[in-house]
Each structure stands twice: as structure tokens, then as C-alpha cells.
C-alpha positions in Angstrom: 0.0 0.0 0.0 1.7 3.2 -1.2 0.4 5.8 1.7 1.3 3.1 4.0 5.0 2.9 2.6 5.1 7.2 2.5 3.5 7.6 5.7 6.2 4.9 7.5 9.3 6.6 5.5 8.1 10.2 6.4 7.7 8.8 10.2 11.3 7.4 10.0 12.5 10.3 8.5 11.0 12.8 11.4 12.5 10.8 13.7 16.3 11.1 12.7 15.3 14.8 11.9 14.1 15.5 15.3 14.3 12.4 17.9 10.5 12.6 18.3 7.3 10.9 16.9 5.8 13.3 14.2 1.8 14.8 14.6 -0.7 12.7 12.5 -0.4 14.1 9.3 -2.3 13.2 5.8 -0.1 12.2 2.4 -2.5 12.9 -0.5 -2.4 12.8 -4.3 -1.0 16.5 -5.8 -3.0 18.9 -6.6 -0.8 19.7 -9.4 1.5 17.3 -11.1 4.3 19.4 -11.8 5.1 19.1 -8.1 5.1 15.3 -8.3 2.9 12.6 -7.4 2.2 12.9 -3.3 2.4 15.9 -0.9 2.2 15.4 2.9 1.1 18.3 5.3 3.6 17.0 7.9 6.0 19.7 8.1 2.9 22.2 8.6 1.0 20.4 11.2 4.5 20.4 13.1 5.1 23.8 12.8 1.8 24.8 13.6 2.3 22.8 17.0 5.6 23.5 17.9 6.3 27.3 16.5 9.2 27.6 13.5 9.4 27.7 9.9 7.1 24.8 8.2 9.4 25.0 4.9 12.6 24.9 7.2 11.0 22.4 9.1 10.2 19.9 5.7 13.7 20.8 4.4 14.8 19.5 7.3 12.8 16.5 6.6 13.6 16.2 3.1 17.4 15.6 4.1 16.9 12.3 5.8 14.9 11.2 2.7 17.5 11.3 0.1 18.7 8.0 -1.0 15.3 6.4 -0.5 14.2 3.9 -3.5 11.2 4.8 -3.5 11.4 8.4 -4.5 12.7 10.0 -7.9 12.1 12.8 -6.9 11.3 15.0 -3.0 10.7 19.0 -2.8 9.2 21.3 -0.8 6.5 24.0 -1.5 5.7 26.8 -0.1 3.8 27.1 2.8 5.2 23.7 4.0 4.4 21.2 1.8 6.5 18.3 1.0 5.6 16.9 -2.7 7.3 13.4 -3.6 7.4 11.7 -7.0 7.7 7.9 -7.0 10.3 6.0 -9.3 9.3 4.4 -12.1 10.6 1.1 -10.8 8.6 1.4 -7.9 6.0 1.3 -10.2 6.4 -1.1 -12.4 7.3 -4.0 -9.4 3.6 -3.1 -8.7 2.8 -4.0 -12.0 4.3 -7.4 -12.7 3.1 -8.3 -9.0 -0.5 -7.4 -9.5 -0.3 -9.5 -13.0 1.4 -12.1 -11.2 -1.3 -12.2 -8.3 -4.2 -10.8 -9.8 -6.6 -12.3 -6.6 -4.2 -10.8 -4.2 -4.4 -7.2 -5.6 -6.2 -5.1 -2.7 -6.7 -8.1 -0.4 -5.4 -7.9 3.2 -5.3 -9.9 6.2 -4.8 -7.3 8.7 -9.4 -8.0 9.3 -8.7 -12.0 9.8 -9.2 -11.9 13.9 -11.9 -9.3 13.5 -15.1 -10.4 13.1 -17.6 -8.0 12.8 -21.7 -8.4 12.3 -23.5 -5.7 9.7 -27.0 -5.1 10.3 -28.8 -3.4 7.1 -31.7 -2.8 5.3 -34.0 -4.1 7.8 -37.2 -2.3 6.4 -40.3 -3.2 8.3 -42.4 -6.0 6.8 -45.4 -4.1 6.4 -44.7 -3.4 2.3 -42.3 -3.6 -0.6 -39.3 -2.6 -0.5 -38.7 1.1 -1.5 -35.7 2.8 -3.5 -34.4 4.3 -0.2 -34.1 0.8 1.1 -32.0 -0.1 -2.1 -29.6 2.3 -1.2 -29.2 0.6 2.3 -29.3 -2.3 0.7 -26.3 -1.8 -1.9 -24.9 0.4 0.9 -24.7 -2.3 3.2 -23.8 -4.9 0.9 -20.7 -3.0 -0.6 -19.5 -2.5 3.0 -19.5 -6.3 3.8 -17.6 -7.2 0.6 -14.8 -4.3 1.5 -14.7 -6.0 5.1 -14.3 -9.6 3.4 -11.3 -8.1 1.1 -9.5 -6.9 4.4 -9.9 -10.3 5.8 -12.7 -9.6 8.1 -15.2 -12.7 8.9 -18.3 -10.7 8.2 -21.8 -11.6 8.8 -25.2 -10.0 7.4 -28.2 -9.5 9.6 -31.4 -8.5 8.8 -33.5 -7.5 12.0 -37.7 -8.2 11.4 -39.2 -5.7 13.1 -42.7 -8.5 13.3 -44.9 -7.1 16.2 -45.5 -3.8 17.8 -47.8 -0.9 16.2 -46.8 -0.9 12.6 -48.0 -4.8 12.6 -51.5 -4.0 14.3 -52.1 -1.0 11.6 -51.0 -3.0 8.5 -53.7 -5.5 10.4 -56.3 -3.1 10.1 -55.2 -1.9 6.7 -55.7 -5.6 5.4 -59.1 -5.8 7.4 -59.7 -2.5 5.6 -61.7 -1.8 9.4 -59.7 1.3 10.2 -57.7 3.8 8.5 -54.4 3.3 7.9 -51.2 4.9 6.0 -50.6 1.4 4.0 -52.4 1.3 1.4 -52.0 -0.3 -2.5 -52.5 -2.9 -4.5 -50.7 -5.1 -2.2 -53.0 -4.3 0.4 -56.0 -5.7 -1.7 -54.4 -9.0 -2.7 -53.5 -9.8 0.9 -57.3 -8.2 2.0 -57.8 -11.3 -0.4 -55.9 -14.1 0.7 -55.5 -13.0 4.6 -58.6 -15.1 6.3 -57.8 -13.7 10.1 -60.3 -11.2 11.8 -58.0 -9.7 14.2 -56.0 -7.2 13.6 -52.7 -8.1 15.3 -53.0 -11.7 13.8 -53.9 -10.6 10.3 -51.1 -8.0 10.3 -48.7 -10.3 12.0 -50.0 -12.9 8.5 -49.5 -10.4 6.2 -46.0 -8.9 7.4 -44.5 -12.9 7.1 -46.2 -13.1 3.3 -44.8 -9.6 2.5 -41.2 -10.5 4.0 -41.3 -14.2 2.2 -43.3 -13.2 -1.3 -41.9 -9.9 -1.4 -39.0 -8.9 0.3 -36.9 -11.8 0.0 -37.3 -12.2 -3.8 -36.3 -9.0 -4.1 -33.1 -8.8 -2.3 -32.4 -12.2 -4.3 -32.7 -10.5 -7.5 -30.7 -7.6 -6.2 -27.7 -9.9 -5.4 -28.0 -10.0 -1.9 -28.0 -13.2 0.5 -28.6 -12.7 4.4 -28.1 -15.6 5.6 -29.2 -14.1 9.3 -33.1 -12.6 9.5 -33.5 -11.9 13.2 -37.1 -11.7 14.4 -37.8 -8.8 16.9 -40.5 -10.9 18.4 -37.4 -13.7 19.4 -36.5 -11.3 22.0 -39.7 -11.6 23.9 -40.2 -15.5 23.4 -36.5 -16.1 24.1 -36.5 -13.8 27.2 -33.5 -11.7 25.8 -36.0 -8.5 26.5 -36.5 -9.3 29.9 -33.0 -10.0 30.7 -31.9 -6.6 29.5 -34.6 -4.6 31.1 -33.5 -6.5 34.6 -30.0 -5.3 33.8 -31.4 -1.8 33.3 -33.3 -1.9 36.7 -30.4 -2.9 39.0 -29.2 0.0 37.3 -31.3 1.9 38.6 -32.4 3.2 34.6 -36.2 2.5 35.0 -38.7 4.1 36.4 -42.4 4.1 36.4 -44.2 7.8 35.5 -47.6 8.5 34.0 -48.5 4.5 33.9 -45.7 4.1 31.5 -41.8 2.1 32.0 -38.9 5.0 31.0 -35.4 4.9 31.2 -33.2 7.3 32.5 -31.8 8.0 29.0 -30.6 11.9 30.5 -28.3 10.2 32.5 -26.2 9.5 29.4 -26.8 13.3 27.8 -30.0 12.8 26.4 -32.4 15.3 25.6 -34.7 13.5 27.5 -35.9 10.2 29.1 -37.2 7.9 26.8 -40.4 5.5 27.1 -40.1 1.5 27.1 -43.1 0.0 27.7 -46.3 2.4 26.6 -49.3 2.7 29.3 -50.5 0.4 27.4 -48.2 -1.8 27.9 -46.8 -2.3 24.7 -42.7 -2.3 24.2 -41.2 0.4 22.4 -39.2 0.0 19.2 -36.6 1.7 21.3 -36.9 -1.0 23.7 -36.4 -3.8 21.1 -33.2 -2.4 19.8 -31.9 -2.0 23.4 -32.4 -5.7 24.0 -30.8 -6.6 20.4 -28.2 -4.7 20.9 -27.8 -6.1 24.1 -27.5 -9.3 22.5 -25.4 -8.5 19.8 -22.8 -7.3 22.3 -23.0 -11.4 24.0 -22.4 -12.6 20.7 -18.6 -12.2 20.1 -18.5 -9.7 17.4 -15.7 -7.4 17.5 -17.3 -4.7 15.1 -21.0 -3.6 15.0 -22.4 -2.2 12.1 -25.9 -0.1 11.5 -26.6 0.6 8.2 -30.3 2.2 8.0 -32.4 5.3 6.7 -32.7 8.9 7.7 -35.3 7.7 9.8 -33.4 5.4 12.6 -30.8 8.7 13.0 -32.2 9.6 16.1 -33.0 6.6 17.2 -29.1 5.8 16.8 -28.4 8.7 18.9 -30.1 7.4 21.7 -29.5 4.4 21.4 -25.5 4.7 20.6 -25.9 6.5 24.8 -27.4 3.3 26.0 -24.6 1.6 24.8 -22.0 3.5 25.5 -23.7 4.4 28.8 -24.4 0.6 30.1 -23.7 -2.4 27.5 -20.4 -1.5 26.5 -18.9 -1.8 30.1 -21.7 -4.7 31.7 -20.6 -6.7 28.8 -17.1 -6.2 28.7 -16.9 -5.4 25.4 -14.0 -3.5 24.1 -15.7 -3.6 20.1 -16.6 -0.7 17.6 -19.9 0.4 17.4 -20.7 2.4 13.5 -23.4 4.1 12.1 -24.2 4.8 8.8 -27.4 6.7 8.2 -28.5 7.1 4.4 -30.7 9.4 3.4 -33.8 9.7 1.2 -33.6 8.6 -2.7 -35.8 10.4 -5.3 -36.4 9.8 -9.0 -36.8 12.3 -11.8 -37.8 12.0 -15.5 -37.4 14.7 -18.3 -36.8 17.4 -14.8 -40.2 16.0 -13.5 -40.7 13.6 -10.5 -41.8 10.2 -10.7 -45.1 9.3 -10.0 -45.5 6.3 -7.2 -46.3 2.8 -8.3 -49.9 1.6 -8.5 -48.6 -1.6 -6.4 -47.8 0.7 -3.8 -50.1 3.9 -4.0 -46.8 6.0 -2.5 -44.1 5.2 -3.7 -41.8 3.8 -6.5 -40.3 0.1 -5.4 -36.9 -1.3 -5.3 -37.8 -4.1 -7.9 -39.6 -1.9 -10.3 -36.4 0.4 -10.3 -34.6 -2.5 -11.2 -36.6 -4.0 -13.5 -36.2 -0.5 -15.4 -32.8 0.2 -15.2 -31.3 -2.5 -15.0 -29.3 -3.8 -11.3 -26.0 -2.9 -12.8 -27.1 0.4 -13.2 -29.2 0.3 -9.9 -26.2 -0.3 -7.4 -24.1 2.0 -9.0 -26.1 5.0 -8.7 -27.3 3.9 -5.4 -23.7 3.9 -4.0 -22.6 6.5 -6.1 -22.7 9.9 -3.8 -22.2 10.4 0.0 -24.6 8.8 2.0 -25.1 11.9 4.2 -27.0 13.9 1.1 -30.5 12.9 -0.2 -29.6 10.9 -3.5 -31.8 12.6 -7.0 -31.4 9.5 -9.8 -32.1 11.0 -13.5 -33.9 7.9 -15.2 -33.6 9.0 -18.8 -29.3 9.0 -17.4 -30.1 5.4 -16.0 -31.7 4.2 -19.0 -29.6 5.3 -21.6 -26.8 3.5 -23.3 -24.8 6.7 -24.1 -21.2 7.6 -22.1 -23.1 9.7 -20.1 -24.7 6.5 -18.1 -21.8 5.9 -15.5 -22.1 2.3 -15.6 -22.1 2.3 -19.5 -18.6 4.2 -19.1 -17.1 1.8 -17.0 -18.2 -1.0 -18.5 -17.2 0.3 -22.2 -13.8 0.3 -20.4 -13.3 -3.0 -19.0 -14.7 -4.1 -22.8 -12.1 -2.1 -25.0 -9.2 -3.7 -22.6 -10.9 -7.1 -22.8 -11.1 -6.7 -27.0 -7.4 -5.5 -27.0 -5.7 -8.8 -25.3 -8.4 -10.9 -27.4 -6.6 -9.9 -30.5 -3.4 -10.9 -28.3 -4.2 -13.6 -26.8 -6.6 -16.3 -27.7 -6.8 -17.4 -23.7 -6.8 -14.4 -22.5 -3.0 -15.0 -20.3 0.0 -12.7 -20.8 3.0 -13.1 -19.5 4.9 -10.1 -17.6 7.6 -8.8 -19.7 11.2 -8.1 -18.1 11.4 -5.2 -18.3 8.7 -2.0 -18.8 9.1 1.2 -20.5 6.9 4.5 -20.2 6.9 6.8 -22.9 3.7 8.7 -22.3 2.5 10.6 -19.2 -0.9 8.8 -19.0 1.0 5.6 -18.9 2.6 6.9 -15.1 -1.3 8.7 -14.4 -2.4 5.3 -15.0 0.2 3.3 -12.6 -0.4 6.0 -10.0 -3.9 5.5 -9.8 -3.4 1.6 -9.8 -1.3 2.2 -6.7 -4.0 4.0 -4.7 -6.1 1.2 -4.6 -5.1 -1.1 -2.1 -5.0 2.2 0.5 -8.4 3.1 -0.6 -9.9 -0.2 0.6 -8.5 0.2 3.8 -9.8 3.7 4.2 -13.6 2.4 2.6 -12.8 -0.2 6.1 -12.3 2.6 8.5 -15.1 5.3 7.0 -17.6 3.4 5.2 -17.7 5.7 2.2 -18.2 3.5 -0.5 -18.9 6.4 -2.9 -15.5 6.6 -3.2 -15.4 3.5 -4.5 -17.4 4.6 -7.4 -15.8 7.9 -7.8 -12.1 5.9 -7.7 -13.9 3.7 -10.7 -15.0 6.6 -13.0 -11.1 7.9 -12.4 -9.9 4.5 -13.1 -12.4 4.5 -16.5 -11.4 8.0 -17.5 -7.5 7.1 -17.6 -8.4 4.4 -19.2 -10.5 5.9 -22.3 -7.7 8.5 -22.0 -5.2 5.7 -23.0 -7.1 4.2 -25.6 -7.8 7.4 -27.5 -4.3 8.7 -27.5 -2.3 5.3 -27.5 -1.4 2.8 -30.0 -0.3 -0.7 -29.6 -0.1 -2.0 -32.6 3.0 -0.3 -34.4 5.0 0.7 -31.9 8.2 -0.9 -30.8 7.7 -4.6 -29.6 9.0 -3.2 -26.0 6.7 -0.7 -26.0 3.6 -2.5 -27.3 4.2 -5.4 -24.4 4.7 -2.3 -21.6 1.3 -1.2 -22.8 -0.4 -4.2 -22.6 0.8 -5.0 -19.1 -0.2 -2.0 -17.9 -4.0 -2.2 -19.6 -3.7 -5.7 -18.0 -3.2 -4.7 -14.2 -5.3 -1.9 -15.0 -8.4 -4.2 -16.2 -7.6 -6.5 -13.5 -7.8 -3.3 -10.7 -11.2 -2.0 -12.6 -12.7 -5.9 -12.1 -12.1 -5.8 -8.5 -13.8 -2.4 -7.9 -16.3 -3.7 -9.9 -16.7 -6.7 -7.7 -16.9 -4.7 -4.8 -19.6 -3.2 -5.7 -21.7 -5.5 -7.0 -21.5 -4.4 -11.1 -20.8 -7.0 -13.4 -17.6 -6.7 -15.5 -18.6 -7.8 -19.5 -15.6 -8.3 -21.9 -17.8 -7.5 -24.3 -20.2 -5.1 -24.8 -24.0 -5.7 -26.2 -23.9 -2.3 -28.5 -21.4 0.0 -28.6 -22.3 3.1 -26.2 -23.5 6.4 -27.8 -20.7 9.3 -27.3 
């Protein structure tokens, strides 16, 4: 990993410079290449810190780098910066060993004694599943597979939230005996089949049918298998709820005010004290999650992860207190807890906003949004901004076959490569040539990029962005058009022709395992040929 080799040279250097450990500091890409490759904000962050000149400071620096193999190049910029350029034999031993070792490219084992448990999606059963889920659900699912690169033993859960008040109301909504906010033609073909009379029974029917007919079949076709669907009502027959609220008693959490159960939630920085069990006498969701959280914590995970909607922010909030507050330390548990919250996903079509479904009444589903674009095209966009800003998706963008469909674009990329080496090769193997020569500056942007990708995976681990992962793909794609509009490899001479190929072949392979990450398939050829 290339910022893990700058960041332990730059460390090593400080510390003949100065006899000291250096602050954190951040090495990043250039912003502009005629200062080289990297730049590193070390010498400023010192200076800031301990007082002096930040350029005398990385000059300082700079003097116990010389000699190092892996830099052609080191210099300092004004106010501080330290900008290094990487050898081109540095980068070409990446090469041949990514060719070599194409299925150890980006994979770690630094995760293999973590094992960490990713809850996601887990959209009540009361109705299909709706865009916003998706994005959870690709979300989530990109996550797991970044995690399982690292070496991580991951598990997916999906929790069923199966009783409580959303149950009784899609009851009566199916019983049609009392208004309620589901509505649809789902609604009327279980109002069909559902034979109950009671509301909690018939909703409690009708949210198992929704979760096996509907649900289910959908995250199948969308490429995701949970293998783990935990039932909230388990807690209550298994007795895990009433364990937990014990604990919270002898802590002396619980109270009883106004003929309701509340916990002391304040305590921990809340706003304000929260209610458990209703006056009448139903368990909050707020107490569920509690008790499954509770239980996660006795299951030997050493990483929790929450991937849900804007909805379950403040509900992660308080809940995050509770654990922080009580679990964490009456369980012993020394594990990471992460939230990712997504928020809302909306459609538009020719600048207008898509109507909702007739299946539904409100909203436009998961599987209908797939069934129009395509899932390729669905993950991608879905994962393809920050999940901390509301999502628009342009359909006549999702449905076209031009370059300006991102999916299209990557794709179109992995095909010309994949065309290029069948002219070469009629199995598709080529072997590493001694020796590589680079005689064009996208050849080196190329490389460079290549080099990042291995960090990026780690830092996807630590932060969960996995937008970046699509962002580092369209980069990937661009340099990669780039090369095939301005290169040739037929013609040139045979040293530079096999340099060329080896570098579209760890490229290709690089662009195949971002692809893999996030779910996109990777065709070597292409159906039609993309509209410019």
C-alpha cells in the first residue's frame, strides 16, 4: 500500500530529523503534477504545534529522505508542503506483481481476527421494498464485501421488526376496518388471501407473506443473501428483553411515570428520558433495539455495524448512549460500534418527479427500479454519492446506453481492454515482460492511480464511504478511455507494445475488482457499442 509505505518513510525520517514521533499528518495525491505525485502536510502540522518555519522544518525533513528507493524525486513548497514523486521502478514491481497475483491485488489480512456483524436494510415488513431501502441495501452490501477483502469474517443481519404498532395497523389496513397509511394494491391481494379477523393476527400474517413473497425475492434478485433474518418478536419469546430490562433496573435506569416504564436516557446526555413500555403496555421499538443490541454485544462480534435510513438517525443517537452508557462496560466489550445513516432517494424523469407505483399507492419500489434500469445500473447509482445527502437518480441517465450513463462508461472500459488482449491472446494469459518502459505521461497517471487502490480499501474499512469506490472507478475509467484514444499498440516498438499491454492488464484486472466490490458485473464485451 503506497500511503502506508510514504507515511512509514516520512515517520522514520521525522524521527532522525528530530528524535521525536511526528503529529498525524495526511499524504494525498498532488494537486498539481508538476510538483510530483504525493504531498504530505507533515512539516505544517508540526510547525503549527511546535512554533518555526514549516518550509525549514520539511527541508529538514527532506534531508533524511534522500537515497530512499522509493522516490525519484522530493521537494518542498511553499507554505510547508513536502511533494514526492515515485520512481518508475517502484511502479512497475507493482505492475508485474499485480499481474502475477491478480486475486491478491487489494486483499489484506490485517481484518482475519476481526469479526464483525453488519446489520442493514432491515425495512419493516409491512410493504415492498422502496428505493431508499436499495440504497441501504447496496450500501450495506458494498460495505460487507470491502470487510471480506480486508480479511474480516463478516456476517449479514437483517433484523424483522414482526410485532408492535406498525403490525397492528397494516392488520387493520388488510381488514380495511380502520384507517391506515398502508395502502396499494398489495393491500387488496393480501385483503384477499388473509382469512384472520383480528388485527394483530392478520397483520402479523400479512407482514411474514410480505417478508417471504416480497421482500426476500427482491433482495435475491438484487444480489443480496442474508443468511441471518433476526425476528424482533425472538426477543420476547426467548426472554432476551426481559433479561436486559432487569439489567437496566439494577441499574437503577427505570422508572415508572404517568403508567408508562422509562429509562433514565438523561443520564447519558439525552435530551430526555425515553419510554419503554407504553401505558398500554406495549414495548417500544426503542426497547427492542436496546435488547438486540444487548444481544449482539453477548455474541462475540468485534465490530457492529448499522446501516439504516434517515429515519433510525435519532433513534441511533439514543441508542449509541445506552450503549455507550451501560452495554459496553456490563458486557465487557471492548468492540466498535458504526453508524451509517442514508438518506432519502428520489427519482426524476425529463426534470419532473416520478409518479409512485400503482402496487404501492406512495411510492416507487426497489424491484420496479430495477426492472427499469437494469441492477447494474441500480447499485451504482445507489452507492454513487455520500450517504449523508439525499440521493436525485435521473432515469432518462439510468436508461440510456450513451457515455453519459456511468455504468455504461465503466463497463465500455473493462470491454475495449478485454477486446485488445483478445486480439493478443486467444486465452486471454499474458505473460509479464522483463522489463517495462513508459513513454507517455498517461501511462505513469495510470500506474499512480493503480497504486491507490489497495489504501483506498483500507480507508472504505475505516469510514464506510463507499462512494469513493465509485468515484475511484470513473477515475480508473477516465484514464483508461484516455489511453485508448491517444495510445497505440499496434506499431510501436515490440518493448513498447508489451509495456502497454501489461499496464491495460493490471489496470483491467484493478477496474474488475472495484467492480466486484460493488456488485457491477464486468462484460468483456459489450452488447452495443455506447452512444458518445
Amino acid at each position: 500500500m503506497i500511503f502506508g509505505e510514504l507515511h512509514q518513510t516520512i515517520r522514520q525520517a521525522y524521527r532522525k530529523a528530530f528524535s521525536a514521533e511526528p503529529p498525524r499528518f495526511v499524504i494525498e495525491p498532488a494537486r498539481h503534477k508538476m510538483f510530483g505525485d504525493f504531498s504530505s502536510n507533515v512539516a505544517l502540522l508540526c510547525a503549527a504545534q511546535q512554533g518555526g518555519s514549516a518550509v525549514a522544518i520539511a527541508q529538514k525533513i527532506v534531508q533524511e529522505l534522500e537515497g530512499s528507493k522509493i522516490f525519484r524525486n522530493v521537494s518542498v513548497t511553499t507554505p510547508g508542503f513536502i511533494n514526492f514523486t515515485i520512481t518508475d521502478s517502484h511502479l512497475l514491481e507493482v505492475v508485474g506483481e499485480i499481474i502475477r497475483y491478480p486475486e491478491a491485488f487489494g486483499r489484506s489480512d490485517l481484518g482475519k481476527e476481526i469479526r464483525v456483524l453488519i446489520e442493514f436494510v432491515s425495512a419493516n415488513p409491512t410493504g415492498p421494498l422502496t428505493l431508499s431501502n436499495g440504497r441501504e441495501a447496496f450500501v450495506g452490501e458494498t460495505i460487507a464485501r470491502v470487510l471480506e477483502l480486508y480479511g474480516c469474517a463478516v456476517a449479514r443481519e437483517y433484523f424483522v421488526s414482526d410485532r408492535g404498532d406498525q403490525i397492528t395497523s397494516l392488520g387493520h389496513a388488510v381488514l380495511k376496518d380502520k384507517p391506515s397509511e398502508f395502502k396499494g394494491a398489495y393491500i387488496n391481494e393480501l385483503s384477499k388471501r388473509i382469512k384472520e379477523t383480528k388485527p394483530d393476527e392478520a397483520g402479523g400474517k400479512a407482514a411474514v407473506m410480505i417478508l417471504e413473497e416480497s421482500i426476500k425475492p427482491t433482495l435475491k434478485k438484487a444480489g443480496i443473501d442474508f443468511r441471518q433474518f433476526f425476528s424482533e418478536r425472538s426477543l420476547y419469546q426467548t426472554g432476551v428483553f426481559k433479561r436486559t430490562l432487569e439489567l437496566l433496573k439494577v441499574k437503577g435506569l427505570v422508572y415508572e411515570a404517568e403508567g408508562a416504564t422509562w429509562l433514565s436516557t438523561t443520564r447519558y446526555g439525552d435530551s430526555e428520558d425515553r419510554v419503554l413500555i407504553s401505558a398500554a403496555g406495549v414495548e417500544t421499538y426503542f426497547a427492542s433495539d436496546i435488547a438486540y443490541h444487548s444481544f449482539k454485544l453477548q455474541r462475540g462480534y468485534h465490530r457492529l455495524i448499522n446501516v439504516s435510513g434517515v429515519e433510525g438517525a435519532t433513534f441511533s443517537k439514543q441508542l449509541n448512549l445506552v450503549l455507550e452508557g451501560v452495554l459496553r462496560g456490563e458486557y465487557t466489550w471492548g468492540g466498535q460500534v458504526d453508524w451509517a445513516i442514508t438518506q432519502p432517494v428520489s427519482l426524476v424523469q425529463k426534470g419532473q418527479a416520478v409518479k409512485p407505483s400503482k402496487l404501492t399507492g406512495t411510492y416507487l419500489t426497489l424491484q420496479e427500479v430495477i426492472e427499469a434500469v437494469g441492477l447494474d445500473v441500480a447499485r451504482f447509482f445507489l452507492i454513487s454519492r455520500d450517504i449523508t445527502t439525499p440521493l436525485e437518480i435521473d432515469l432518462d441517465v439510468a436508461k440510456s446506453n450513451s457515455l453519459s450513463n456511468p455504468v455504461f462508461y465503466l463497463q465500455y472500459a473493462y470491454a475495449r481492454i478485454s477486446s485488445i488482449f483478445r486480439e493478443y491472446s486467444k486465452n486471454g494469459e499474458f505473460a509479464v515482460p522483463e522489463t517495462i518502459v513508459l513513454t507517455h505521461p498517461i501511462e505513469r497517471q495510470l500506474l499512480l492511480r493503480i497504486l491507490q487502490f489497495p489504501d483506498l480499501v483500507e480507508e472504505v474499512v475505516g469510514d464506510l464511504m463507499v462512494h469513493k469506490l465509485a468515484n475511484y472507478a470513473t477515475l480508473l475509467a477516465t484514464d483508461l478511455h484516455s489511453f485508448y484514444e491517444n495510445l497505440k499498440i499496434v506499431g510501436e516498438r515490440p518493448e513498447v507494445t508489451l509495456s502497454r499491454l501489461a499496464i491495460l492488464k493490471a489496470s483491467s484486472i484493478t477496474l474488475k475488482r472495484v467492480l466486484d466490490l460493488t456488485g457491477i458485473s464486468a462484460p468483456s464485451r459489450m452488447m452495443r457499442s455506447p452512444k458518445a
